[in-house]
Structure formats: structure tokens, C-alpha cells
PAMARNU-157876 format. One record per residue (C-alpha): x, y, z; residue in one letter. Coordinates in steps of 0.001 Angstrom, whole numbers, padded with zeros to 6 digits, always signed. Example, Ala and Ser with C-alpha at 12.3 -4.5 7.8 and 13.67 -1.06 7.14 Angstrom:
// residues 2
+012300-004500+007800a
+013670-001060+007140s
// end
This chain:
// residues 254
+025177-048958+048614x
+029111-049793+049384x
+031739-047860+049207x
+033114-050178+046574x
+030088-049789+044383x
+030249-046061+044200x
+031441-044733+040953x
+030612-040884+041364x
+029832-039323+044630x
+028597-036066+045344x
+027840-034338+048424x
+026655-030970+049455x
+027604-029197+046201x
+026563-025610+045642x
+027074-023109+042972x
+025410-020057+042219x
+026064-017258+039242x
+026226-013905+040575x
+023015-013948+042944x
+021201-016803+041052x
+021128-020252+043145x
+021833-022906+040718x
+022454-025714+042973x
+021817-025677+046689x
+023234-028764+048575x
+023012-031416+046067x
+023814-034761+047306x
+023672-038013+045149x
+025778-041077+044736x
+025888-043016+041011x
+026109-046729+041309x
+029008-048569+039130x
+027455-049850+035917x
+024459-048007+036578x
+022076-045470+034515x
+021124-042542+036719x
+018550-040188+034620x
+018736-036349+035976x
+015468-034584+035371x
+014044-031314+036306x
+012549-028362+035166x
+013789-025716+032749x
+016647-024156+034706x
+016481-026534+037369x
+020568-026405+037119x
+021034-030148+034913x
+023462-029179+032864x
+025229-027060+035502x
+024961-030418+037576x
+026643-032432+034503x
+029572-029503+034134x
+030711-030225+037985x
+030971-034079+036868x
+033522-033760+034794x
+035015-030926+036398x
+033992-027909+033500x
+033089-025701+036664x
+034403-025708+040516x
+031652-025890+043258x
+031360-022898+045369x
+031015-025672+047820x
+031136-029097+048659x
+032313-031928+046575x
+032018-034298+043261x
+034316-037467+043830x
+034845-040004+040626x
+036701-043394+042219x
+037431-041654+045264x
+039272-038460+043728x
+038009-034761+044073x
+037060-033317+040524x
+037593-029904+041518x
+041267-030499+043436x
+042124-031538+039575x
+044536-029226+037971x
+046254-029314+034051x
+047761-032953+033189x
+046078-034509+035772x
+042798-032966+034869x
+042775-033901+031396x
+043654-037403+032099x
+041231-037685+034705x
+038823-036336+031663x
+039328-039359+029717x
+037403-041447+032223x
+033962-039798+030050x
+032426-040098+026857x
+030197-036722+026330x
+027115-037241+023812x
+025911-033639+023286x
+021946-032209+021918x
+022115-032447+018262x
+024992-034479+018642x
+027457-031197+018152x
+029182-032530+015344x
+031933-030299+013230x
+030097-029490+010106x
+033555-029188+008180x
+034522-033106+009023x
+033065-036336+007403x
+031206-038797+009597x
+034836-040811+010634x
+036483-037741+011175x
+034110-036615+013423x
+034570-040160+015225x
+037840-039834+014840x
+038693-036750+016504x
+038778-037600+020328x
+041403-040819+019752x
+043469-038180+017351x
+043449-035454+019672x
+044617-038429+022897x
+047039-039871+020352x
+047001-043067+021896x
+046736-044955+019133x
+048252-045705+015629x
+046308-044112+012857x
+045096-048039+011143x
+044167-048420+015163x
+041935-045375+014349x
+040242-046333+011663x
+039652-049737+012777x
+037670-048284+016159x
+035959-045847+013855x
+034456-048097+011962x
+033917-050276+014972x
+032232-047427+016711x
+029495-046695+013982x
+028565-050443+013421x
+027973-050458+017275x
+025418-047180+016442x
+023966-048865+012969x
+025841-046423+011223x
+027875-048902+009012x
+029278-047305+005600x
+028348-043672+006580x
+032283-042803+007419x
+032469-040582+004313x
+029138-038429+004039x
+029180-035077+005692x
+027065-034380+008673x
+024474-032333+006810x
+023864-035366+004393x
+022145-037138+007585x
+019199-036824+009196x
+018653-035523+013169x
+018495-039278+014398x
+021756-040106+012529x
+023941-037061+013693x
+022438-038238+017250x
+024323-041381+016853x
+027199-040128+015234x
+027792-038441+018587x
+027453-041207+020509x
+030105-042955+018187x
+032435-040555+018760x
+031677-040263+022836x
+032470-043942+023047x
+035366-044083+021326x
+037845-044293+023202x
+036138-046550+025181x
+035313-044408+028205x
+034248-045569+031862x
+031543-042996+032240x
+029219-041790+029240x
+026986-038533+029988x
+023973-037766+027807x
+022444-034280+027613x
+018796-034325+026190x
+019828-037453+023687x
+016407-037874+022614x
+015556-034178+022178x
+013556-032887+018558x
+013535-036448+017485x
+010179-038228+016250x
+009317-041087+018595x
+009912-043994+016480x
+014147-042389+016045x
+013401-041552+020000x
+012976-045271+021061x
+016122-046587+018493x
+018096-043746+020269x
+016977-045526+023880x
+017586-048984+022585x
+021159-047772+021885x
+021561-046508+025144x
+020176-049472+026774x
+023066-051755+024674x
+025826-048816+025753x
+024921-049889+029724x
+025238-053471+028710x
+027814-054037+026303x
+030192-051235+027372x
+029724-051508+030770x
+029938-048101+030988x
+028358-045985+033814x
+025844-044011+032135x
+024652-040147+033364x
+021683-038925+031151x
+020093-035726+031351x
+016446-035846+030138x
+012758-034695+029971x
+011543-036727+028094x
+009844-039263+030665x
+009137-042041+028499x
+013162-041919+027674x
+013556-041794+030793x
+011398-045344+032074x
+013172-047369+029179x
+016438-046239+030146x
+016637-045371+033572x
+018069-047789+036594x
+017651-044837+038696x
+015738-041573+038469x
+017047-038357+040310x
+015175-035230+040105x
+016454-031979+040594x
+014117-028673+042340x
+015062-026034+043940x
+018768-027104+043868x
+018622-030209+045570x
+017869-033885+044665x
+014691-034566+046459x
+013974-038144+044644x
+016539-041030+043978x
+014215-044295+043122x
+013725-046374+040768x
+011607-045681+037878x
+008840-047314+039196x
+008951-046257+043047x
+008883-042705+041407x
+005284-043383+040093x
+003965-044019+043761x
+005748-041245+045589x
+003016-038792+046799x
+005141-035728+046751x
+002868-032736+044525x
+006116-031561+043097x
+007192-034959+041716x
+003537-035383+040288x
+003527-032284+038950x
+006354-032376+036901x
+005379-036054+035805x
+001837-034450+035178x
+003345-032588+032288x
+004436-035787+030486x
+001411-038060+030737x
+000611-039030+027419x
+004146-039951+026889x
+005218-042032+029560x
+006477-045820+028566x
+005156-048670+031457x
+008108-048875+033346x
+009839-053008+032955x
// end
């Protein structure tokens, strides 16, 4: 891979909490364009992983570069511009109960104020045609169902049209017919937005429909970064293991 291709690099980062290890060297480097799928155990350190991305916690040590600038060197202003690079699609899609549908899609250009308020409206509505969500603006989260407050999220993580869109467990609790809709959507995200795309799962049939690359977390470190398919011939127990789990779900790999 080329320097030029590089969108987030990462190299030797530690952090611990108190005298827990969290992460213990980790080194990885996310291709431009690409989908990288983190997976791991529970409490292999994923979502502490994610946090250092976009610069929610400081490494204890080493470095997370995004286009050649040090997350953690990032301080007010400059930090929450640099912020603006991501779109963040949470579990349960972490919408606030008290807004409508728009609103909620709404929120991150209102709080950036970069745009005029018809601006706003237009991208909202914009935003949930590009999730199937067309003429939903006015109901209230708790009028839709799990899948639907999924995409919501992802409406409102894209936008303002971010360079970098992190997932955390999108397909979580969902049935698997609203699990592969939720992948397709992904899948269109990485080609129509041309966004580079950071998903945290465990669910590993998500994970082979959506995933360029698969790194997996243990222990800390990243001991895998392969395609989806190389990662079904590796003959490392702890890889098989943790696929093991997941059998009867797995998708064949494209």
C-alpha cells in the first residue's frame, strides 16, 4: 500500500485503564475508499480502538494519523474541525427520543451551521431517500421499528457528507432479513459516497458482505489484516476459533 493511498494510519498504539490492557501495540493502516471490518471478542478493546480514531481518547502511546495529521496532537478548533472528516452511526442508532425523524437528521448540519436552513431540509430529505426512509421526516423515533431507527442513524452520520463513516455493531438485535438491507446500505455508502468506511462487528456474515478488509483484534493487537476470504484459510486456532462461534451464519464470501 502507498503512502498516497493511506487514509488512516495507526501504529503502535496502546492504552490501558488503570491496570487493564486494552490495546497493546496495535498497528493497522485503512486503505482510501476502503471498508475495514474490526472484529474481536467481547472486550477485545473495538470500541476503545474506534474512540482513538476520531480522537475521543489519547493513546498512552503511539499514534493514529488521518491524511497525515496526529489525532491526539489535536486540540479545541482544530479538533472539532478535524472531527468533521466522520460520520458516526451508533448501536440502536442513538437517536434523541424528543426530536422527529428530520430533526434527528438535522442536528449535525445545525449544530456545524454551514448551511442555510432550506439547504437543511433539502439534505435531510436527501439523506433519508438515500436510507429508503422517504416521507418518515415527521414521525417520532418510537413510531419506527429497530431496522428503521438503524437507518435513521446512518442518515444523520452522512449528512454532512463526511470522508470517513464508522459503524459500531450496525447490524446488532436486528432479524436477518433487516440485517442484510442494513449491509446492502452499507455496501451503496462505500460506493456512492465514496466514503472510507470503519465498521465494528460480530456478526460474521455482516462482516463477508461488507468487508474489503477484515482486521481482528486479541490480546490488544491486530494479528489478521486479509481479505474476507484469505481469513477463511488462515490456520491460526485463535482466528478459527472465534469464526467457530459464527458458523451457521457466515455469508460465502463474493
Amino acid at each position: 500500500m502507498t503512502e498516497a493511498t493511506v487514509k488512516i494510519r495507526i501504529r503502535d498504539l496502546h492504552r490501558a485503564f488503570g491496570t487493564k490492557v486494552v490495546l497493546d501495540g496495535v498497528d493497522l493502516d485503512v486503505e482510501a475508499g476502503s471498508s475495514t471490518v474490526i472484529i474481536g471478542g467481547s472486550g477485545s478493546g473495538k470500541s476503545v480502538f474506534l474512540k482513538h480514531v476520531i480522537g475521543l481518547l489519547t493513546p498512552d502511546r503511539g499514534s493514529v494519523e488521518v491524511d497525515g495529521v496526529t489525532v491526539h496532537q489535536l486540540r479545541g478548533t482544530d479538533l472539532t474541525r478535524f472531527r468533521r472528516k466522520f460520520g458516526m452511526a451508533f448501536q440502536e442508532g442513538a437517536l434523541f427520543d424528543s426530536m422527529t425523524v428530520a430533526d434527528n437528521v438535522a442536528f449535525p448540519l445545525r449544530r456545524l451551521g454551514s448551511i442555510g436552513r432550506d439547504e437543511v431540509d433539502d439534505r435531510v430529505r436527501e439523506c433519508l431517500a438515500l436510507v429508503h426512509l422517504d416521507g418518515v421526516g415527521d414521525k417520532m423515533p418510537a413510531e419506527l421499528s429497530g431496522g428503521m431507527r438503524r437507518r435513521v442513524g446512518f442518515a444523520r452520520a452522512i449528512a454532512h457528507r463526511p470522508e470517513i463513516l464508522l459503524f459500531d455493531e450496525p447490524t446488532t438485535g436486528l432479524d436477518p432479513v433487516t440485517k442484510a438491507s442494513i449491509d446492502e446500505l452499507i455496501i451503496d455508502f462505500r460506493e456512492s459516497l465514496q466514503s472510507t468506511l470503519v465498521i465494528i462487528s460480530h456478526d460474521m456474515g455482516s462482516v463477508f458482505r461488507t468487508a474489503d478488509k477484515v482486521a481482528m483484534l486479541y490480546e490488544g493487537r491486530i494479528i489478521v489484516h486479509a481479505t474476507p476470504r484469505e481469513l477463511l484459510t488462515l490456520e491460526d486456532p485463535r482466528i478459527s476459533e472465534f469464526l467457530r462461534r459464527d458458523l451457521e451464519t457466515w455469508a460465502t464470501p463474493p
